[in-house]
C-alpha positions in Angstrom: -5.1 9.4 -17.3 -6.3 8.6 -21.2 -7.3 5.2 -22.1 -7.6 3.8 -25.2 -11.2 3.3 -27.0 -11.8 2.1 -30.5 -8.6 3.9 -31.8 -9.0 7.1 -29.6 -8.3 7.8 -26.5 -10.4 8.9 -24.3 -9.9 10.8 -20.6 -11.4 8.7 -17.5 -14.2 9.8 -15.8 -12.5 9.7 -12.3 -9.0 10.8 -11.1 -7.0 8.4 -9.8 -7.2 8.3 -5.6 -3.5 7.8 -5.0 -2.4 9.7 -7.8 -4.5 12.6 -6.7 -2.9 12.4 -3.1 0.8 12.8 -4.8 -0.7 16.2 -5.8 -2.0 17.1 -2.7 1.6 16.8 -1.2 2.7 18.3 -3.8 0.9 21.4 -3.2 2.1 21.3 0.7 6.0 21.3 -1.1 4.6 23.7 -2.6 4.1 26.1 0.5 7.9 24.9 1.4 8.5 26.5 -1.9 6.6 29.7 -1.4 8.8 32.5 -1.0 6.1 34.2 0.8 6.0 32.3 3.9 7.9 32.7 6.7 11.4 30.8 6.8 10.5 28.7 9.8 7.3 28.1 8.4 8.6 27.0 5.0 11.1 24.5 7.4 7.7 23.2 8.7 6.2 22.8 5.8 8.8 20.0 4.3 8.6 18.5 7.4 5.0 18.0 6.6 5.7 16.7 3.4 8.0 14.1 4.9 5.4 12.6 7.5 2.7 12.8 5.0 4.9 10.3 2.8 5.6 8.2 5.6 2.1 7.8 6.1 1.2 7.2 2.6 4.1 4.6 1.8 3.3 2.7 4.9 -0.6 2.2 4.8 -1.5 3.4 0.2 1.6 2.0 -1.3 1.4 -1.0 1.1 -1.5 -2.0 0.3 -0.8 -1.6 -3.4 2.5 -3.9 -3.0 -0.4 -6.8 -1.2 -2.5 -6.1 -4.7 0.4 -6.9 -6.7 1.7 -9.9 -4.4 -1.6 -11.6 -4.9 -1.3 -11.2 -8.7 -4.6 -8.9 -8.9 -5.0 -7.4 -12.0 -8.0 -5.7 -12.0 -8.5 -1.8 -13.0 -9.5 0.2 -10.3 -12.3 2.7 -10.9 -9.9 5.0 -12.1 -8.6 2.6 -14.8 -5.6 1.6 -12.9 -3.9 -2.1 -12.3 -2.3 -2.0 -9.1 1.2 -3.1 -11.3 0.4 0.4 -13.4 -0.2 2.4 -10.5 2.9 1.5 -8.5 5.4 2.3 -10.9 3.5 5.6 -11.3 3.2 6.2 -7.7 6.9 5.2 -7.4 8.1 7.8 -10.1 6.2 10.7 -9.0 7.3 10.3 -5.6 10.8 9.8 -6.4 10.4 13.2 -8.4 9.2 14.6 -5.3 12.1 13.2 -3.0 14.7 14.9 -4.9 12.9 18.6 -5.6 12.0 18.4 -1.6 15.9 17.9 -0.8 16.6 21.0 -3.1 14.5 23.0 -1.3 15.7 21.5 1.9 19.4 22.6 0.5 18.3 26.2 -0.4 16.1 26.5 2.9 19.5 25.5 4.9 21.4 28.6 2.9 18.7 31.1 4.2 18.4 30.0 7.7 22.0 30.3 7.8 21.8 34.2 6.3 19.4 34.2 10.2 22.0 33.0 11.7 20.8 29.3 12.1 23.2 26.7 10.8 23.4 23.2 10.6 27.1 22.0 11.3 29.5 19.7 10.3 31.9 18.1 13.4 35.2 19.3 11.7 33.5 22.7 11.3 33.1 23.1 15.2 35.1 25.0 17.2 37.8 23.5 20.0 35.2 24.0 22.4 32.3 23.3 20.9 34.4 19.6 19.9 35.5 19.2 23.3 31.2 19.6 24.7 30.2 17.7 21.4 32.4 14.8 22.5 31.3 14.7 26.1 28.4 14.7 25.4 28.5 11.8 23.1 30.9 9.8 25.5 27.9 10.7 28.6 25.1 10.2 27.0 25.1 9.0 23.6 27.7 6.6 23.8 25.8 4.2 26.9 22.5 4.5 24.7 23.9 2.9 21.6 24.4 -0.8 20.2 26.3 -1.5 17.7 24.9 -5.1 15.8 26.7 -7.0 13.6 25.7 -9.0 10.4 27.4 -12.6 10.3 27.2 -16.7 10.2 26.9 -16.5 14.0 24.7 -13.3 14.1 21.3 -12.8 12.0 20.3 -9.6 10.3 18.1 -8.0 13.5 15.5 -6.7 13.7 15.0 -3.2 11.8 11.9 -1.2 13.4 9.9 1.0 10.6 11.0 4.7 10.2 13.7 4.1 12.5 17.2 5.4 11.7 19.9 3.4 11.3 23.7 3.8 10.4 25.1 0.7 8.0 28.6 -0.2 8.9 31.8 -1.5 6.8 34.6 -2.4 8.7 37.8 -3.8 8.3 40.3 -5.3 10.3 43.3 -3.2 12.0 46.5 -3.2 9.8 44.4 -5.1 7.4 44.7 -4.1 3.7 41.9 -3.8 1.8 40.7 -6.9 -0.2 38.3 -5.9 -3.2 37.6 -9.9 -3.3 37.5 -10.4 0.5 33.7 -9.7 2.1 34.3 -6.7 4.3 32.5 -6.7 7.9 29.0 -5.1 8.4 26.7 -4.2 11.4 24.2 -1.5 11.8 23.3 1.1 14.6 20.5 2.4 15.6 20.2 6.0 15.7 18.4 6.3 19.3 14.9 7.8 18.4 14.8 8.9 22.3 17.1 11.1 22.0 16.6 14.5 20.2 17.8 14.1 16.6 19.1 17.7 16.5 21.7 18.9 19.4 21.8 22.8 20.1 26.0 23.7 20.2 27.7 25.9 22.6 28.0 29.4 21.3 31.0 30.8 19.8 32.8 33.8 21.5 31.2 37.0 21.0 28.7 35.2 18.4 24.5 35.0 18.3 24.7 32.5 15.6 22.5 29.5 16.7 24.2 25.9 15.6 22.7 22.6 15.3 24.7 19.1 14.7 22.3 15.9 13.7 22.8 13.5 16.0 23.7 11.1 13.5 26.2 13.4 12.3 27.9 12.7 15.9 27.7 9.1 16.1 29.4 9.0 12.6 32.4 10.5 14.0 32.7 9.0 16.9 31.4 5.5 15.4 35.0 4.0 16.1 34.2 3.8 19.8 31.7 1.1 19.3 34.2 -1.2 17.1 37.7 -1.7 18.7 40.0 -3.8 16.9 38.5 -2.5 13.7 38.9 0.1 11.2 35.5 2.2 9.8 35.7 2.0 5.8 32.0 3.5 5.2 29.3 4.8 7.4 25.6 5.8 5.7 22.3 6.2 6.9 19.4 4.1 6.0 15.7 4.3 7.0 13.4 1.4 6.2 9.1 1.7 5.7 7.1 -1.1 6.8 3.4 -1.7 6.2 1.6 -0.5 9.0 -2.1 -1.0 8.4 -3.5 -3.6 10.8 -5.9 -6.8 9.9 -8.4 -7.1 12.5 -11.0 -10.8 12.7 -13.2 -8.4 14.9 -15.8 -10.8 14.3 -14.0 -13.5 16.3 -12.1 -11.7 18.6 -13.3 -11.7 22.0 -11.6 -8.8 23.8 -10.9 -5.9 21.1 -8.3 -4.0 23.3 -6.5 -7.2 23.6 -6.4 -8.3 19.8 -5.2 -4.7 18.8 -2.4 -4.7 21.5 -1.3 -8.1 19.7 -2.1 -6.4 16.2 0.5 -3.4 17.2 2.9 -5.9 18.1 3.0 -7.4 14.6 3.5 -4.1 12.8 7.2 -4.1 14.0 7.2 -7.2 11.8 5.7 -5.7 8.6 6.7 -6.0 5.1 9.4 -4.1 3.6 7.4 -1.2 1.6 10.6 1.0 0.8 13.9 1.5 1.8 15.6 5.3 2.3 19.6 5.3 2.0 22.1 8.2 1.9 23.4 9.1 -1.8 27.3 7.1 -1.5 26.3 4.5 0.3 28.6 1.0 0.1 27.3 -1.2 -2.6 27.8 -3.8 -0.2 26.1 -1.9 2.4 23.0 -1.7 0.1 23.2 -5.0 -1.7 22.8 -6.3 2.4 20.3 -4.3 2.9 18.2 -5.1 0.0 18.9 -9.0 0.2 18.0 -8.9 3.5 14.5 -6.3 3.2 13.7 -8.1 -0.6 13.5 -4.9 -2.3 14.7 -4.1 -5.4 12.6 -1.2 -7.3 11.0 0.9 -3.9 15.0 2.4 -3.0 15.4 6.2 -2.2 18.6 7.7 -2.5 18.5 10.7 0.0 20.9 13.4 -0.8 21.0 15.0 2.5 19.2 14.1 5.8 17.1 11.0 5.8 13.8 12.1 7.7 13.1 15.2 7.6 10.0 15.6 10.1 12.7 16.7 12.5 12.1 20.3 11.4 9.1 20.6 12.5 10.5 20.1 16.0 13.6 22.2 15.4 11.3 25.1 14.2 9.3 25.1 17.3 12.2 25.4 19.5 14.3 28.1 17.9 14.1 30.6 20.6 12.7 34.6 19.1 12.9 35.1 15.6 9.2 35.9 15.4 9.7 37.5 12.2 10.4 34.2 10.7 7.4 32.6 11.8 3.4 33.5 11.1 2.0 36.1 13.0 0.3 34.3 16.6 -3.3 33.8 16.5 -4.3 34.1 20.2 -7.9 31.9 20.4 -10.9 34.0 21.6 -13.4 32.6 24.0 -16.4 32.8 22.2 -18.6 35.9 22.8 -22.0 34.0 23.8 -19.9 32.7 26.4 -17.7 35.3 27.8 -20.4 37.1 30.1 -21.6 34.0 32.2 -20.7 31.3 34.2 -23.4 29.0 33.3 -22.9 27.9 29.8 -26.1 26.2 30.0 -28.2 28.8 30.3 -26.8 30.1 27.4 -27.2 27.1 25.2 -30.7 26.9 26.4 -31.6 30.0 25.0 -29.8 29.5 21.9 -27.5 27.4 19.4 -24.1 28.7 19.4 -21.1 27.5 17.0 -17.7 28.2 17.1 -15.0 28.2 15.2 -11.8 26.5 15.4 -8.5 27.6 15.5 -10.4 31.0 15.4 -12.4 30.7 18.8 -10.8 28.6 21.8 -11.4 24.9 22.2 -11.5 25.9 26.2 -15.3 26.3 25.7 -15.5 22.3 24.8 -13.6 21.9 28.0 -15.6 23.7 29.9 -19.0 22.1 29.1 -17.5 18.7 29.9 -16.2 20.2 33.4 -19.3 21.6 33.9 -21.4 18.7 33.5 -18.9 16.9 35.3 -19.6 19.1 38.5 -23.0 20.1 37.7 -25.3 17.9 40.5 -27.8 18.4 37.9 -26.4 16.4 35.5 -27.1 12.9 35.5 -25.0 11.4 32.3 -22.8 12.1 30.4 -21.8 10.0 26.6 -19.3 11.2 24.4 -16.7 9.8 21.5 -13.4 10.2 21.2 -11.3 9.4 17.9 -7.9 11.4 18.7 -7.1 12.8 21.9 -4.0 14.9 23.5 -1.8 13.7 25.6 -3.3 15.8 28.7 -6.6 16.0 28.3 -9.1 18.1 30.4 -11.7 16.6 28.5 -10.7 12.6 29.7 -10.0 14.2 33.3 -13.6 15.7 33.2 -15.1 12.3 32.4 -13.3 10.6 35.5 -14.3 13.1 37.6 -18.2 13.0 36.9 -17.8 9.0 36.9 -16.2 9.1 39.9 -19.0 11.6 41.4 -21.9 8.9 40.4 -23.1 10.5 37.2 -23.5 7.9 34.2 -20.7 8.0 31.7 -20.4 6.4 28.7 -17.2 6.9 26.3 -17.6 5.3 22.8 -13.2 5.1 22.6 -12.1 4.2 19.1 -8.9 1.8 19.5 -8.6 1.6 15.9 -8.1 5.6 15.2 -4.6 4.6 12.7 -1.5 5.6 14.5 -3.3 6.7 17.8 -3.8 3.0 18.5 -2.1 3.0 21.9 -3.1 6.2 22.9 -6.3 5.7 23.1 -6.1 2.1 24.7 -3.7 4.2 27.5 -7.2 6.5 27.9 -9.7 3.6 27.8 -7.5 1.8 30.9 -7.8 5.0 32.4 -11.7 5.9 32.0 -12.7 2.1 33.0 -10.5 2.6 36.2 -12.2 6.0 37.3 -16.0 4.1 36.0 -16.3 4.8 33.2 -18.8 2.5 31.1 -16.1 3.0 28.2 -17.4 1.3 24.9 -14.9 0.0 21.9 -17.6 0.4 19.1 -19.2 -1.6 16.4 -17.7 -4.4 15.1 -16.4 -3.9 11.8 -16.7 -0.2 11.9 -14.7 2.8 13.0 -16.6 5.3 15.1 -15.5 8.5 13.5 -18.2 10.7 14.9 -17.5 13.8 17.0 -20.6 14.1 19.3 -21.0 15.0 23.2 -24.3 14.4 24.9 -25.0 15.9 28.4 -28.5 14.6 30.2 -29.4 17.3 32.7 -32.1 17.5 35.1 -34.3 20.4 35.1 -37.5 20.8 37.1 -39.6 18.3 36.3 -37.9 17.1 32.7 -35.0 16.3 31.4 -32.9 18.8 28.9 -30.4 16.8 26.6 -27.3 19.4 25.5 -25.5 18.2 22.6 -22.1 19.2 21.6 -21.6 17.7 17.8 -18.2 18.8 15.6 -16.8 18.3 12.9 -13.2 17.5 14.2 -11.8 15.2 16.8 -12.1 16.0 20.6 -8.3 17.4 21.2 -6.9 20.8 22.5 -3.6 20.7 20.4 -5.1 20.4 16.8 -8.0 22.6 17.4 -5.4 25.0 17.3 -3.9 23.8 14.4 -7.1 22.8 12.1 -10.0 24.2 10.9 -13.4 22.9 12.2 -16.8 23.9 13.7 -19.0 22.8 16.5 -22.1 23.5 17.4 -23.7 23.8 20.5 -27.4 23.1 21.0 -30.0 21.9 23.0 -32.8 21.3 20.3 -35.1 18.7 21.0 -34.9 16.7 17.9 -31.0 16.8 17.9 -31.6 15.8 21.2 -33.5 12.8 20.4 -31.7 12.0 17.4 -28.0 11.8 19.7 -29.8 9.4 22.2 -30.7 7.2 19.3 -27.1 7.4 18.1 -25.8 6.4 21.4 -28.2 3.5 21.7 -27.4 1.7 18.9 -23.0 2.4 19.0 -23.6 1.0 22.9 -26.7 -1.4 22.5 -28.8 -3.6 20.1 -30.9 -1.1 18.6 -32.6 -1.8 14.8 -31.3 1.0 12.7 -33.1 4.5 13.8 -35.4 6.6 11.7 -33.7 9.9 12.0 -35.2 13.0 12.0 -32.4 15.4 12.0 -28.5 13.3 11.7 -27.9 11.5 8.9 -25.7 8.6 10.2 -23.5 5.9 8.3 -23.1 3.5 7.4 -26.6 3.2 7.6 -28.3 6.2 6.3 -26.0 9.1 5.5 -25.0 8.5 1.9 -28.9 7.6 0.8 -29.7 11.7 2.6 -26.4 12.8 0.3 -27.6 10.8 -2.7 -31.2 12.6 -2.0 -29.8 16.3 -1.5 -27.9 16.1 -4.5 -31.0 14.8 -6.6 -33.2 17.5 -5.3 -30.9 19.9 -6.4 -30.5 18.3 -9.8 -34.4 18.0 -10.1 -35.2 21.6 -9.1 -32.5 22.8 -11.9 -34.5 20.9 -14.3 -37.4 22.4 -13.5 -35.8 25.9 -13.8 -35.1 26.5 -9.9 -32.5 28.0 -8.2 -29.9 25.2 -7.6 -26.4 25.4 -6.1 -24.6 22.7 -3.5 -21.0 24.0 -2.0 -19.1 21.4 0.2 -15.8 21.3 1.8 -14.5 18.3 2.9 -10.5 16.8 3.6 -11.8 14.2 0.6 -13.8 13.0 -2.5 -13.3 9.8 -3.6 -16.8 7.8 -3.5 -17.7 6.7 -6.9 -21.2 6.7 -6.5 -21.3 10.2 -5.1 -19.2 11.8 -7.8 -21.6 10.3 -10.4 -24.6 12.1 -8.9 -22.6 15.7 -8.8 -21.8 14.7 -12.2 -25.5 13.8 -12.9 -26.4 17.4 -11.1 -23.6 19.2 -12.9 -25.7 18.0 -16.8 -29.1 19.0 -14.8 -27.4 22.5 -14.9 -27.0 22.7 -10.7 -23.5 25.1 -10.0 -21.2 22.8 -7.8 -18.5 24.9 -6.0 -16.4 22.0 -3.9 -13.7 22.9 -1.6 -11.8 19.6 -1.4 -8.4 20.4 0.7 -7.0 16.3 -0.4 -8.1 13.5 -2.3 -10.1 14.3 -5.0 -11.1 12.1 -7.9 -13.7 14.0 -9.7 -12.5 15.5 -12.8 -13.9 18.8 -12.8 -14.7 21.1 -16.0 -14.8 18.1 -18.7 -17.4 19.5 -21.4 -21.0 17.4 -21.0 -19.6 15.8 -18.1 -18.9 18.2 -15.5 -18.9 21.9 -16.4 -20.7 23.3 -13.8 -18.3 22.2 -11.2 -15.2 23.8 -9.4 -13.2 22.2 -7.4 -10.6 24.2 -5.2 -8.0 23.4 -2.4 -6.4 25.4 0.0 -3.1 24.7 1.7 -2.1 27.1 4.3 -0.9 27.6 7.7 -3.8 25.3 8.8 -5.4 22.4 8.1 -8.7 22.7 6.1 -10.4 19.8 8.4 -14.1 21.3 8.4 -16.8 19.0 6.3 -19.7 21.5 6.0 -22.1 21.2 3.0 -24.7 23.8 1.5 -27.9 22.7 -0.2 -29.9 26.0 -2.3 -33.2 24.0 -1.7 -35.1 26.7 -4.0 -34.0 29.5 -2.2 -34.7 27.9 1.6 -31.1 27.1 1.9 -30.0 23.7 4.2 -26.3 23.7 5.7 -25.2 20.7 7.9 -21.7 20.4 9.4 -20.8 16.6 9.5 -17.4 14.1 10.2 -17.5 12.6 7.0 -15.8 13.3 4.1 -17.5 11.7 0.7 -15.2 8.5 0.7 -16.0 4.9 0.6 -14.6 4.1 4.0 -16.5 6.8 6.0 -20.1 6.5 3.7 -19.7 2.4 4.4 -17.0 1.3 6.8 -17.4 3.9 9.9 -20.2 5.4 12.2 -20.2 8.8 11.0 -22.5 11.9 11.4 -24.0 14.7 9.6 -26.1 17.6 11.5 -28.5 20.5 10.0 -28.4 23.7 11.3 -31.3 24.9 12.2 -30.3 28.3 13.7 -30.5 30.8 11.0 -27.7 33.0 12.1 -25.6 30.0 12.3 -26.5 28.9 8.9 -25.9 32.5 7.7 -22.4 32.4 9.2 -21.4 28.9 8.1 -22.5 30.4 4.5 -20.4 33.8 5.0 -17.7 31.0 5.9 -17.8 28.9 2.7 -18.0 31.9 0.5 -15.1 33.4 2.3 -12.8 30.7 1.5 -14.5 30.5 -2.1 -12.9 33.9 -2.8 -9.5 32.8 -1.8 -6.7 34.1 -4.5 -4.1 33.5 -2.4 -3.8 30.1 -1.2 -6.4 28.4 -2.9 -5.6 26.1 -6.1 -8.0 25.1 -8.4 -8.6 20.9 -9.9 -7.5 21.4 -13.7 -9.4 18.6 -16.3 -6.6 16.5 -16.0 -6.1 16.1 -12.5 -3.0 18.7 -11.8 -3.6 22.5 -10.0 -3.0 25.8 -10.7 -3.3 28.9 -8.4 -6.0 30.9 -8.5 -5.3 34.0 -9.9 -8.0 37.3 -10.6 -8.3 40.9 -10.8 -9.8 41.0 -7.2 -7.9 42.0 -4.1 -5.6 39.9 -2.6 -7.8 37.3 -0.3 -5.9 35.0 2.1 -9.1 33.4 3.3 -7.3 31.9 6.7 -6.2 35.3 7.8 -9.4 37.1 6.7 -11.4 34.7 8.8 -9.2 35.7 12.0 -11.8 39.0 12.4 -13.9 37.2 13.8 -16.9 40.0 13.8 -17.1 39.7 10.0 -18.0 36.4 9.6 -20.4 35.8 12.7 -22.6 38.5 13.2 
């Protein structure tokens, strides 16, 4: 973004946050895009792009459109007006909506070159119309309610991101009056039912055919109006905002105010509306009387929604060869040779390495403990969990064997909201002491502490990560954890327990670094070390990777470090508002992203300290909400070798030039591109002897 200053205009300091975001989506279209990929894969990828939209319009653009309905004017830091922004963000997305449908349009041509096709109803064959229309008359048919728009019946109720078919109708043996208001209702599409319906084969055919299920109530959509005539039938999908406003401060039961809170989002305000390209004007002029939205309208050519591919993908039966190679998760090696994984972690720190190395090893130190009659307690958080969890079944059983269990369970984890109040019912019923958090704050911290009895002390094991506590996207994300059972980690985990569950005065810590209290005053000191240690003429160098970088204060002191001459590689898979490579501002940082067939999730930073080099692995990215807002944590390593392979790790995905793009001056990306051999920095890492030896 330029502004204007005394006649010239100068660049900002700071990339815009949401802005920023638009390019990070754009990058995962880009994989869509990239011819490289695997077909199915490339399906999954604009699926991706789809939720992530969803996401942003519902909780970033929402709260945008409550900036502008107040009548704030103010610049963000970024030099933005919330009126500014919006039509920006608006644009760009709209750009993006239509190149994702072309995609989507040249993606359906190749699948059906596999032999996967997407069909019409008056493309089906006699038998395939005759088990299409059963089906609809069994099943469909009894599910659906058609709701109809009058005097006598109010617009209803329109849930967010549902689907819904709008309705003209006429009258039988009734002409057509361009004067005369025609008759409108809407259907729901029903969400519990699969969007995408597998077709009988054809004789003698392998081809694999899909109808949308909207496609199917289209046709049939007579059934639900007798007595009346169908002139127009389109699809519309409707965003709400969907952040919650909690008064934790005065509520008195937590659980209960967010159940009420969740209720409300159903009532949300209108954010932006999706409609199928053809659609009635009177079909939209109701829609947008009725929602108040004029500028936020998407006109969809083709499908509205497309997160069903990512489903549809998964269930395609064989074709391997349009899908990545499988990763099969290794049980880490310190493990594999004992049944005590105790003993091991007694003896030594041991980290692994997610989707790499199996997430059963987490599962089995809670199941462990939980049946270990040396074990006396157990505490642990959990942000995001699975929907079958061994970890939540391992907590039950040690409560319900006597041992002390305390789960810090964070109801306000967005999205997961009702989730994890199903889980919290579950662990207070089995005795759980389960814990909702500070008020105010989310706990975002990923830590496990296990108090075991041995001779005549007590050992504390400590399980601390840099992603959430669930099975299905450790196999999906990057992240670490670390085992240990260092004393001062120890000590430091206790303290952090005692003052989520207790009223404990801040701690001193000796090892964590915890916010909101502490963490960003040990980042703001790391970062001036290395700046004061290149001033003197000292080695200096700081590498970080994190999902996120959009803390003001933070970027100023890399950009203070950067002048002091300290090399700043950042790995920032999202958000990013620095503006790398601006001439006496930032020359002496790189920032890079990689998008691939897993999520970059890992926050691990990397300190030169004159040559005695510090690595920690934390939750938190470097934003305002998890360095102020949110109980997060940061660990050192203290085991060499694990510092050494966390190191090997960064620098692997440094030297990325396949997937990795690289932050330009003015806030766009460009692939990396060398002389060097091809280095796809997610598949290297897959030998897993390379990288932790």
């Amino acid at each position: 973004m330029k502004t204007s200053s005394g006649g010239k205009d100068v660049v900002s300091r700071y990339v815009n946050r949401e802005l920023s975001w638009i390019e990070f989506n754009k990058r995962v279209y880009e994989e869509a895009q990239d011819t490289e990929n695997p077909l199915l894969e490339r399906a999954k990828f604009l699926s991706i792009v789809s939720s992530n939209l969803d996401e942003f319009m519902s909780v970033r653009v929402a709260g945008i459109n409550d900036q502008v309905r107040a009548g704030i004017t103010r610049k963000d830091f970024s030099g933005y007006t919330p009126q500014g922004l919006l039509k920006r963000i608006m644009k760009r997305s709209g750009s993006m909506v239509s190149a994702q449908y072309r995609t989507f349009r040249e993606l359906k041509k190749l699948l059906a070159k596999e032999g996967i096709h997407f069909t019409k109803y008056a493309e089906l064959s006699p038998v395939q119309q005759k088990a299409m229309d059963d089906y609809y008359h069994d099943i469909v048919f009894p599910v659906l309610t058609p709701m109809a728009v009058d005097q006598s019946r109010p617009f209803p109720l329109v849930h967010t991101l549902g689907l819904y078919l709008a309705v003209i109708l006429k009258l039988e043996d009734q002409d057509e009056d361009p004067e005369e208001e025609p008759y409108f209702a809407i259907v729901q599409v029903p969400s519990i039912l699969p969007r995408f319906i597998k077709l009988p084969a054809r004789a003698n055919s392998k081809k694999l055919e899909y109808i949308l299920l909207e496609d199917l109530i289209r046709i049939h959509i007579q059934t639900l109006f007798s007595g009346y005539v169908p002139v127009d039938v389109h699809g519309f999908r409707l965003t709400r905002n969907a952040d919650i406003t909690l008064n934790e401060e005065e509520a008195e039961d937590l659980l209960e105010e967010i159940e009420k809170e969740l209720r409300k989002r159903r009532w949300g305000l209108p954010v932006r509306l999706e409609v199928e390209k053809g659609m009635h004007p009177y079909s939209l002029s109701m829609l947008q009387e009725e929602f108040e939205i004029t500028d936020s309208i998407f006109e969809i050519d083709g499908p509205i929604d497309l997160t069903y591919l990512m489903r549809l993908a998964g269930s395609i039966p064989g074709r391997e060869a349009l899908r990545f190679p499988k990763i099969e998760p290794a049980y880490p090696a310190e493990f594999a040779e004992t049944e005590d994984l105790f003993s091991v972690i007694r003896q030594r720190d041991v980290l692994v390495y997610h989707p790499y190395e199996s997430f059963t090893s987490v599962d089995d130190f809670l199941t462990d403990a939980a049946y270990d009659d040396k074990v006396l307690a157990i505490k642990m958080t959990l942000y995001r969990v699975s929907g079958n969890s061994t970890l939540v079944q391992a907590l039950a059983r040690a409560a319900e064997s006597g041992k002390q269990v305390t789960v810090v369970v964070e109801l306000k984890a967005r999205f997961d909201e009702e989730k994890n109040i199903a889980w919290a019912r579950q662990l207070e019923k089995a005795g759980c002491h389960v814990v909702y958090g500070l008020v105010g704050l989310k706990t975002h911290a990923k830590i496990t502490l296990v108090l075991r009895r041995e001779q005549d002390h007590l050992r504390r094991y400590v399980h601390v990560g840099t992603g959430n506590y669930n099975d299905n996207t450790a196999r999906l994300y990057t992240d670490v954890g670390l085992f240990t059972s260092h004393p001062v980690i120890g000590e430091d985990a206790s303290a952090l327990f005692n003052e989520i569950t207790g009223y404990s005065a801040p701690h001193n810590w000796q090892a964590f670094g915890v916010a909101p209290s502490a963490l960003k005053d040990k980042l703001y000191h790391l970062i001036d070390r290395e700046r004061e240690n290149a001033l003197q003429g000292k080695p200096a160098y700081i590498i970080g990777q994190m999902n996120s970088l959009s803390h003001q204060e933070i970027i100023d002191k890399l950009y203070e470090a950067s002048q002091a001459g300290v090399k700043i590689d950042l790995i920032v898979r999202g958000v990013c508002c620095l503006r790398p490579g601006v001439p006496g501002l930032s020359e002496n940082i790189s920032v890079y992203s990689i998008v691939d067939r897993f999520l970059e999730h890992a926050r691990l930073f990397y300190f030169e300290n004159e040559g005695d080099p510090e690595v920690f692995i934390a939750s938190a990215d470097w934003m305002t909400r998890n360095l102020t807002r949110r109980v997060e944590l940061m660990s050192p390593v203290f085991d060499r070798e694990i510092r050494g392979t966390l190191i090997r790790i960064l620098q692997l995905k440094l030297r990325d030039n396949v997937k990795s793009r690289q932050l330009l001056p003015n806030g766009t990306y460009a692939r990396v591109t060398n002389e060097l051999p091809a280095l796809r920095s997610q598949f290297a890492a897959v030998d897993i002897k390379k990288w932790k030896r």
